[in-house]
Structures are given as C-alpha cells and as structure tokens.
N, C-alpha and C positions, 0 to 999 in steps of 0.2 A: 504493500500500500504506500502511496507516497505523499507527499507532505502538501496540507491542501494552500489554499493562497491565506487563508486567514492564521493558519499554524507559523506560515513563513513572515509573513508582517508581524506577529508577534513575536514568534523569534529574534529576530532581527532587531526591534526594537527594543527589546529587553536587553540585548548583546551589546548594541550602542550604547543605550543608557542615554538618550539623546534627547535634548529641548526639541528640535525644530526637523523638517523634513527637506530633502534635495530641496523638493521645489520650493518652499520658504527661504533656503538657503540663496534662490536662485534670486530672487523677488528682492532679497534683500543687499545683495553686493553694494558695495561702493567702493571705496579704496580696496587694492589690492590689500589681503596680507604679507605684511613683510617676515621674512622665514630669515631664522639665521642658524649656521650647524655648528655645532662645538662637539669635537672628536669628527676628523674626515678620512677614518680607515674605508674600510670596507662596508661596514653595515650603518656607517654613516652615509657612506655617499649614495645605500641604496636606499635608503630611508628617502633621503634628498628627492630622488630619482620620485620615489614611492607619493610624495606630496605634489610633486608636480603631475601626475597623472591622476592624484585625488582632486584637486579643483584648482577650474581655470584663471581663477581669482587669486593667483597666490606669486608672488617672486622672491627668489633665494637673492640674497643681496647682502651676506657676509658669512666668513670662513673661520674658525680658529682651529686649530691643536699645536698639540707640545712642539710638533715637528715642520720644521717648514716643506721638506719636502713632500709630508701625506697629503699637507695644505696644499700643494702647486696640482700633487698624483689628482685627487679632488676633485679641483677648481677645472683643471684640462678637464677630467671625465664629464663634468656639468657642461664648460662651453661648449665642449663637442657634438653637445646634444642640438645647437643650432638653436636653442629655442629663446623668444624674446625675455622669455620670465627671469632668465638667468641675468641677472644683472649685479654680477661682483664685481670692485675695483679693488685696488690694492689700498686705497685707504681704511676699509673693511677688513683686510686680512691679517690676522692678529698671529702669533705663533708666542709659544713659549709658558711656563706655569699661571702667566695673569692673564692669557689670552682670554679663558672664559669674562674674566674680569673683564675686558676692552670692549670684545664683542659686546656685554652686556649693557653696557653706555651707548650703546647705540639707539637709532628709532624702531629697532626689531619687535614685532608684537608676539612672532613666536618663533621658541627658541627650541631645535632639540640637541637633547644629550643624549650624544654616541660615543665617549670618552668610553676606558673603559672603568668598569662600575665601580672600583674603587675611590673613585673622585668625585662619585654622582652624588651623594650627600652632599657633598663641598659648593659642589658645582648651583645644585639644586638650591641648595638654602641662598645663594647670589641671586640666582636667578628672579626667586619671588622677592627679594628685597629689590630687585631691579625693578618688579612690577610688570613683568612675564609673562605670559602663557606658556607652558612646559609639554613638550613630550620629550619623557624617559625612556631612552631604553630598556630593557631587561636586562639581568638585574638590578632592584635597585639600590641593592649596597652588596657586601661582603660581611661583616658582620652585625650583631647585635644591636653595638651603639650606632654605628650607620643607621641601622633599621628606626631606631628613636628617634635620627633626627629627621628621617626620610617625615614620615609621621609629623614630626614637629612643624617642617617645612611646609607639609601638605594643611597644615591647619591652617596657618599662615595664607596661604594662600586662598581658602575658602572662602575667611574674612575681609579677603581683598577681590574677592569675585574673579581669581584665576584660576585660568582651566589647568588639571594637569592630567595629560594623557599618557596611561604605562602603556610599552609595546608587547604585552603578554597577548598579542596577537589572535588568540585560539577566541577569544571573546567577541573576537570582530568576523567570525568566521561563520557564517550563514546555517553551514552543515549542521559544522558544530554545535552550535546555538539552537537549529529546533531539535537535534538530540538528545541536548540537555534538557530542552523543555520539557519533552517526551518523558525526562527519568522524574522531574519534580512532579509531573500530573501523576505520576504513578505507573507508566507503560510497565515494571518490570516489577511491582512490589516496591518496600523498604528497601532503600541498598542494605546489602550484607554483606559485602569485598568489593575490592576493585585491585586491577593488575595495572599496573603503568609503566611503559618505557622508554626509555631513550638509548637503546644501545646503535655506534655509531664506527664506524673507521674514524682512522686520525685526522686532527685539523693541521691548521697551518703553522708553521713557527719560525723563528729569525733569529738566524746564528749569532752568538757576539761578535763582533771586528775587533781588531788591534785597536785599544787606546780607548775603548768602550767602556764608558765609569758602570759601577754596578745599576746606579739610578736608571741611566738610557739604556742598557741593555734590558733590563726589567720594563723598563715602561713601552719599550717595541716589540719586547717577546712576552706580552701582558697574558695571555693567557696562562701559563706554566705559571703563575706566583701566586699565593692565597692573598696576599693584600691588594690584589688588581683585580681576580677574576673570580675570586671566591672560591676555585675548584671549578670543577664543569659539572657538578651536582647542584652548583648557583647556578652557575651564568649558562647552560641550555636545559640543564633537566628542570627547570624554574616552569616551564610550558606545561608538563606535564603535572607539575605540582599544585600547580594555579587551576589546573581543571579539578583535584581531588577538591580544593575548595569550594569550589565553584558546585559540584554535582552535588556535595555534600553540607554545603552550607553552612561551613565550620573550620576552624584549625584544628589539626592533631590535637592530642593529649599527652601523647608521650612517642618516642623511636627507638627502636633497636636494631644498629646495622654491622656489616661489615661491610672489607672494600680493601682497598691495596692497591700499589703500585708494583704491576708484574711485567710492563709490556715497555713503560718510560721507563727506563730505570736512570738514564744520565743525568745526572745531576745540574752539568755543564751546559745542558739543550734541554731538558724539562723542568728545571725550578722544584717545585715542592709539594706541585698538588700531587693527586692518586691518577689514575685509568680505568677503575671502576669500581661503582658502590652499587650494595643490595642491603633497602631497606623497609623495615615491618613498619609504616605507621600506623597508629592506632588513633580511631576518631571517637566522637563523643558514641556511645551506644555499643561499645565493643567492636566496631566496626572496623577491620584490618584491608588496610593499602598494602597492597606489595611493590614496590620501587624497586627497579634497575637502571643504570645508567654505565657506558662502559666506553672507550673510545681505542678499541684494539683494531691494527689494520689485519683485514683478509678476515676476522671475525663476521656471522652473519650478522646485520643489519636490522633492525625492530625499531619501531614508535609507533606504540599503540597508547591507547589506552580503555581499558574493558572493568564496568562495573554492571555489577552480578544481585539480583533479586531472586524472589521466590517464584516470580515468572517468566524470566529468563534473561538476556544479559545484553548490553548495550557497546558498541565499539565504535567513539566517537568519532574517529579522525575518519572514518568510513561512513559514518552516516547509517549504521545498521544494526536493529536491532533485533535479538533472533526470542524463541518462546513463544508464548501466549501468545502476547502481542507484538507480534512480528511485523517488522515496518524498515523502510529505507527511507533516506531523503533523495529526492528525485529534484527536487527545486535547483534555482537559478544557483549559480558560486561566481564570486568575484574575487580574487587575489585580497586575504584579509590583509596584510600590509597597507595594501593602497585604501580598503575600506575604513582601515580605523581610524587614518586621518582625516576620511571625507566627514565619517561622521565625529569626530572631534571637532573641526572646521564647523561643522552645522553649529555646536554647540554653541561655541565661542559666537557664533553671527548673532547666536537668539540670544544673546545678552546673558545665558543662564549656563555658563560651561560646567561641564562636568567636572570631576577631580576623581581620582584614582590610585591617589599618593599610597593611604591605607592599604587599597587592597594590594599592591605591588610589593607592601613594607611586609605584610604575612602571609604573602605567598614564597616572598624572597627568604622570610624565617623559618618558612618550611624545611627549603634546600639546605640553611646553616645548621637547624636543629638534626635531619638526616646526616650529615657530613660532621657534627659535633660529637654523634652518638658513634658512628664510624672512625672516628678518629681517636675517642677514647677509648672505645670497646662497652661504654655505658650507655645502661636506658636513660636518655634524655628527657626531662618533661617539657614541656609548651611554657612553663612558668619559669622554668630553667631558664631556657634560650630568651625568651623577652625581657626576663633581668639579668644578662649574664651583663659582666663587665669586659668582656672579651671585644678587643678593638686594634682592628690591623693596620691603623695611619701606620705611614713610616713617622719619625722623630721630626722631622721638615720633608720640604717638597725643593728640592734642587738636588741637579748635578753633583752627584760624588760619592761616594762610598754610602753600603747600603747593603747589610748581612745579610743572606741570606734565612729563615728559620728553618730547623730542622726539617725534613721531611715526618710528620706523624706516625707514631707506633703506639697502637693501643695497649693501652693497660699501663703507658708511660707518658704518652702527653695527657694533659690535665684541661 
C-alpha cells in the first residue's frame, strides 16, 4: 500500500517543522538572503552547493576557514558553477582562527557551520551574539560541555527570534518522515527494539608534511582526533542516533558498548579515535537499541535502520514496512540536503524560524554517551553524560604544539 497524498503533506510537514509553505515562501521574497560559509572543506562546499539549489532567493557572498587554500579549493568550486548568486570578493574572504569572527561582522543573514564540530560551540555561541541565522552541521559538539553550551547558544537564540537549523538530515527526508509517522500512529504496535547502523569503508585523510606543527596537522586530518570529530560514533553515526530519538520520542537511559581500534592502528595517520563501536542503548520502557558503526575497508557495507513491534517491523531508510500492517512509501523524494534548507529558508521568511539547537545537543549526547561507555568499558547513564565535566578544547587555539591523548583502553581510561 503506499502512502496517500494527505499521509505525505503530513509527513513532510511535521519533518520541517515549518511556519510557512513554498508558495508563501514564494509571495513573500524580497531581498535576496545573504548566505555566508565558515568551514569550506568538503561538506561545506556541498552544503553551499545544496542552498543554492534550495531557493532562488539566496546569494553566497562570503568565505572563511582556518586554511586559505580550502578557502580558494571553495570559492573556484562555487565560481565554476557560473551562476549569478555567487557573489564572493576577496574582501569577504577571511582565513585563519578569527575568520569565523570576521565573516560574522559582516551583513550575512545566514551563516553555516561546516568547521569541523569541534569548534561549532565556539563558533555557534558568535554567531547568535552576531544576531545570525545558523545552520549547523552534524555534529554539534564533541563533548558534554560542548553539548551545554550548544543548548545555551540555542536559547539565546530563540529569544532573539533566530533560526537554527541542524543538518541531521534524515528529518528533512520525505520517506523517512511518513515512516516515522506510520510507527507513532501505531503501524507496528509499541516499539520493543530497534537495530541501527552505520557500518562503512574508510574515509578520507591527510598525511602530515615536513615542518607541520601538531595544531595544523590535526586540524587538516580532523577526523582521526576526538577533540575535532568526536570519533565517527559522533560525527556520522549521529544520523542514525537522531532517528532512535526521533521514532522513540526520548533519550537513552543508560549504554553499554564495546568497540576498538583493529583496522587504524597508526598512530602517525589515525590520531586516537576507534574503527568501530557496538552499542546496547536502553530507552525509557526497557526498550533496547542495538548500535553499530564500523569504518573497515573491503568490510560489507550497512545503514539501516529497523525498529520492531508486536506487528511487525519498520526499515526507515527504505520506506518499508513488513507485518500486519505492511506498507511502502511510494510518494515523491527530493534530495533531503537540498530540502532542509528550503524548508528552513521558508521559516526564516515567515518571520517565525524554527530552532533545532536542543535537539542536535541530545542527539549528538547520544553518540558521546555510546563512545563514553565504549571507551571505559562502563554502563553509562543519560544523567552521566549530561553532567559529565568531560571537555576536549585544546589549552588555546593557535599554531604549535599540541599532544596528542592516548588512544582509549577500557577499564583504564576514566
């Protein structure tokens, strides 16, 4: 059976979380929005890429990161695109630790953050004292107290009527979204489990050079460090973690995992995270998540994610649901990247934007609470990780020396 047009408008609607519709959106244009990007690696510039194809009303018109050269890699991939919206000069183009800072002086109405998430508290809490509109990346911090001030940030900003939009993506995703609908009407019974994964091959990484301080080499090979990327049980298994909340309607209560480093093992080219975690979350009701996340090359490949009732069982990222009440989504799909800005964009136009800080800060404590309890070899509670004092800034933010932390061993790191 597939999904009727009134199941999809509500869907969809409840996924945005949105004031206003396209066509309000459309009625209402006047000034372009001014977009400006802070972080222009890779999933900055597709983001970029991603709001220019969300609405026609919008021009990119300023550049920072740490680097001048991702800043140039960028700015070429945006001009090349030929299109009028681009409109960067170089007196916009900021590079270096206060770049966020510069860019943020600018007339930019919205800003995103593609650094990587170790800075995004930092970043973030400027941004709404600049009086901003935010979209965040995923994740939104690395640890705990990150996570408090993400929260503090996003208050901040309600009271000042700025939007802030997280790119936990899966919420902007059509399919997605009447799947979920389908499990809160009841399509499968009470949830009783869910399975969730992210096992993946390896990503990308950047060797040190001669004469490379500890600082720049970390902050260019940002994923391999926990104070930059959180592990990759933050910064990608965060999607799937963000849906256990979401179908479930709650945070954990407590985790018990394992996990290791068997596949990185160089210290010299992988920094300190793991290669893969398996972890038991436990939700309020007795309700048990099972979590994997893994990033070995030639390994099989998974991302699902499958939650289980007393009438049969649901697998989001497909749209299908098997049992009783068996059902597919059959409806329209549109690239959720591109959709979550469009309907972001709506919000900001209807005068009433949404904010998102919250749920990004305990979806993202999910991922630290899993990798916390994997890391010690302990059952972690929800109460734990929200109060822990666990906080991975370096001592400053500049060029030069910069220790590495051990790699984790349970039953030894605390």
């Amino acid at each position: 059976m597939g999904v009727t047009r009134r199941e999809f408008i509500g869907a969809a609607a409840g996924a945005a979380a949105m004031a206003g519709s396209s066509g309000g959106l459309r009625a209402q244009d006047r000034k372009p929005l001014r977009v400006g990007l802070c972080g222009c690696g890779g999933r900055g510039t597709g983001a970029a890429y991603n709001v220019l194809e969300a609405d026609p009303n919008v021009e990119i018109v300023a550049l920072a990161d740490l680097f001048a050269d991702r800043l140039a890699s960028c700015r070429g991939a945006l001009e090349n695109k030929k299109d009028p919206r681009v409109k960067i000069v170089d007196a916009r183009c900021f590079t270096g630790f206060d770049a966020y800072k510069r860019l943020f002086d600018t007339d930019v109405d919205y800003v995103m953050l593609c650094e990587p998430p170790g800075f995004r508290p930092l970043h973030f809490e400027a941004a709404v004292e600049a009086g901003k509109h935010c979209f965040l990346e995923k994740p939104g911090c690395v640890d705990p107290a990150g996570a408090r001030r993400l929260i503090s940030a996003g208050e901040k900003a309600r009271q000042k009527n700025l939007g802030v939009h997280c790119s936990t993506e899966n919420r902007h995703d059509w399919r997605i979204a009447a799947t979920v609908k389908k499990l809160h009407e009841g399509a499968v019974g009470p949830i009783v489990s869910g399975r969730v994964f992210f096992n993946t091959g390896p990503i990308w990484r950047y060797d040190r050079k001669p004469g490379m301080s500890d600082m720049e080499w970390q902050c260019r090979n940002w994923y391999y460090f926990d104070w930059l990327s959180g592990d990759h049980i933050v910064e990608q298994h965060v999607h799937e973690l963000d849906l256990c909340n979401w179908v479930l309607k709650a945070n954990p209560v407590s985790a018990t995992a394992v996990g290791g480093r068997t596949v990185r093992t160089e210290p010299v080219i992988y920094g300190n995270i793991w290669d893969h975690f398996a972890v038991d979350f436990e939700y309020p009701g007795g309700v048990h998540i099972l979590s994997h996340c893994r990033q070995w090359e030639g390994a099989d490949g998974q991302r699902a994610a499958f939650f289980a009732g007393p009438n049969g069982e649901a697998e989001l990222y497909s749209g299908v649901i098997t049992g009783k009440a068996a059902w597919k989504y059959v409806g329209p799909y549109k690239d959720p990247n591109t959709v979550e800005h469009a309907d972001f964009i709506a919000s900001i136009r209807s005068g009433k934007p949404y904010n998102q800080a919250r749920q990004l800060a305990e979806s993202t404590l999910v991922g630290i609470m899993g990798r916390t309890a994997a890391y010690t070899g302990k059952t972690v509670t929800w109460e734990q990780i929200v109060n822990s004092p666990q906080d991975y800034s370096p001592p400053k933010y500049e060029f030069g020396p910069l220790p590495v932390r051990p790699v984790p061993v349970p039953g030894r790191t605390t």
